[in-house]
C-alpha positions in Angstrom: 28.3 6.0 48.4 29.3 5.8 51.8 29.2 1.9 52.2 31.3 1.3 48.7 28.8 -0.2 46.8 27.5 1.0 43.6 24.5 2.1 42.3 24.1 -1.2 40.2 25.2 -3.1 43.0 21.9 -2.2 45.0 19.9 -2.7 41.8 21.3 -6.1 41.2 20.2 -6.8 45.1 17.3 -5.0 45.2 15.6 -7.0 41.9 17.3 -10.5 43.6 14.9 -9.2 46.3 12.0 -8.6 44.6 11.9 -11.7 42.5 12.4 -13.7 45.5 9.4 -12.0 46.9 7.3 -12.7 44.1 8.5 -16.1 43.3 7.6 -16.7 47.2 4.0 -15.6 46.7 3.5 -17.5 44.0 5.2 -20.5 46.0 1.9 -19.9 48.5 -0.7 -19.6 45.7 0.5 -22.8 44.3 0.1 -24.5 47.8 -3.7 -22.8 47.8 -4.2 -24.3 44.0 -4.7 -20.1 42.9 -3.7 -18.5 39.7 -2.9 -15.2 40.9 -2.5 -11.6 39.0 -0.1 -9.0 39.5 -2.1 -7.0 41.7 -3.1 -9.7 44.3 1.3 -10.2 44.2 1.7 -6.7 44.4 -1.1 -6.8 47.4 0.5 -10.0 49.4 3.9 -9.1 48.6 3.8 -5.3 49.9 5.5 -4.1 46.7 4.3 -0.5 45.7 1.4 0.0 43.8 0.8 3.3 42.1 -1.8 4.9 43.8 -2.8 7.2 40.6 -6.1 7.1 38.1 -3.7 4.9 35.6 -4.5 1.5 36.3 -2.0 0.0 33.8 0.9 1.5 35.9 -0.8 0.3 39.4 1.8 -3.1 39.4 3.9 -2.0 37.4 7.2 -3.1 38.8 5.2 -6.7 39.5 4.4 -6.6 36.3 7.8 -5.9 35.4 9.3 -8.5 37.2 6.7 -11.2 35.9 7.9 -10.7 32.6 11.5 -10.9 33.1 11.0 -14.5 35.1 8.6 -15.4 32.1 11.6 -15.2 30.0 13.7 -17.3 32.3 10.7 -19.6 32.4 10.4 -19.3 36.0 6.6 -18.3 36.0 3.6 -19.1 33.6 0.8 -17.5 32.3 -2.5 -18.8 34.0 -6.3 -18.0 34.1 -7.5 -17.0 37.4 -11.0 -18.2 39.0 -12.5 -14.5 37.1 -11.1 -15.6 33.8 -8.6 -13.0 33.8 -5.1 -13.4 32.9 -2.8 -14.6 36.1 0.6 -16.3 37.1 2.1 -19.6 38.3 5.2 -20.9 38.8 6.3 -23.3 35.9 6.5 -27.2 37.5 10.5 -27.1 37.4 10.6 -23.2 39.5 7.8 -24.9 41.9 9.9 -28.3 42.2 13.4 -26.3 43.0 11.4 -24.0 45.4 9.9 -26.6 47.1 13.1 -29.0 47.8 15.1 -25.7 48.8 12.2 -25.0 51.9 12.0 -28.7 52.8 8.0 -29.4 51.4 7.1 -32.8 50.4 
């Protein structure tokens, strides 16, 4: 610990990062009208997919961090264009995100 900060210091940043990253992609889809599932974030978002025969476990940190903004109602469940299950931001995460990067 070199730099003085603690282990749950850098998980406290880290997950700020990765929600941000997430709620960002989602900010996109929502701009392209798309319902979007974990893996297609996991994909645009460069977040590590398992690359192992357990598909369950392939977004699984996505997946984790979908669940915990669900929670904060910060994201929605959605059907995508395949009829699977996807995400969206909820209208008051898309409103805040939008006024805080200038869109009209």
């Amino acid at each position: 610990m070199s730099n003085g900060i603690r282990p749950r210091q850098h998980a406290r940043l880290g997950m700020f990062y990765l929600e941000e990253s997430v709620l960002d992609v989602l900010l996109e889809s929502k701009y392209e009208g798309e319902c979007i599932g974990a893996a297609e974030i996991s994909r645009r978002s460069g977040i590590f997919r398992s690359r192992g025969d357990v598909d369950a476990m392939n977004d699984a940190i996505v997946h984790g961090i979908l669940v915990k903004l669900h929670e904060e109602n910060r994201v929605q469940r959605c059907k995508q264009t395949n009829n699977r299950g996807g995400w969206k931001l909820t209208d008051k995460e898309f409103t805040e995100r939008r006024d805080d990067v200038g869109f009209d």
